[in-house]
C-alpha positions as a Markdown table, in Angstrom:
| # | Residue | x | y | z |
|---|---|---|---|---|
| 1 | Unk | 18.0 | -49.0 | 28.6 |
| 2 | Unk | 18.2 | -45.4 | 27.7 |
| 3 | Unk | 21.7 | -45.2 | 28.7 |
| 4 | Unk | 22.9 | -47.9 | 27.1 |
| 5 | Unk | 21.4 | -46.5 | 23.9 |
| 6 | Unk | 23.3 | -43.1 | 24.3 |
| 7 | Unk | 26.8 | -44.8 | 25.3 |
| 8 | Unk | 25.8 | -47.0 | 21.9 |
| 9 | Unk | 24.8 | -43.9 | 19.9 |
| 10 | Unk | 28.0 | -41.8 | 21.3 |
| 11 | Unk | 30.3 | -44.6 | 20.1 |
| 12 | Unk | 28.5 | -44.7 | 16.1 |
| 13 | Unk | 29.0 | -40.9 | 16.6 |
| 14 | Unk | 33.1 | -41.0 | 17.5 |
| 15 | Unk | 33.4 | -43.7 | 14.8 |
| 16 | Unk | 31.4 | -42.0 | 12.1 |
| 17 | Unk | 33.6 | -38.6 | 12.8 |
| 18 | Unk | 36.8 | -40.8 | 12.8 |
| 19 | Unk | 36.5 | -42.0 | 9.5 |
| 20 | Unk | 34.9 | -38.0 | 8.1 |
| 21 | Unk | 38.1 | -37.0 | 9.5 |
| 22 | Unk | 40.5 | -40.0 | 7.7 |
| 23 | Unk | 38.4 | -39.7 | 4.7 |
| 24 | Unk | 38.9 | -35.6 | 4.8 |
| 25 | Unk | 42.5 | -36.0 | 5.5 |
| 26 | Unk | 43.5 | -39.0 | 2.3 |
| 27 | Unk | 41.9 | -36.8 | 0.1 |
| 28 | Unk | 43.5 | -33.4 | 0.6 |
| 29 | Unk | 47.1 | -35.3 | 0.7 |
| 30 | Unk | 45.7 | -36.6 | -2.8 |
| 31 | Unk | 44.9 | -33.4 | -3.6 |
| 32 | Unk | 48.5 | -32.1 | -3.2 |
């Protein structure tokens, strides 16, 4: 159980940074 929690939590993890990064990324080309 407790690894299939961390691969679970890893994945929310990539996902979450994935989108902070797209997010990050859309609004400095707004920016400019």
């Amino acid at each position: 159980m407790g690894t299939a929690l961390f691969v679970a939590g890893g994945l929310i993890i990539m996902l979450g940074a994935a989108t902070g990064v797209y997010v990050i990324r859309r609004k400095t080309v707004k920016e400019r």
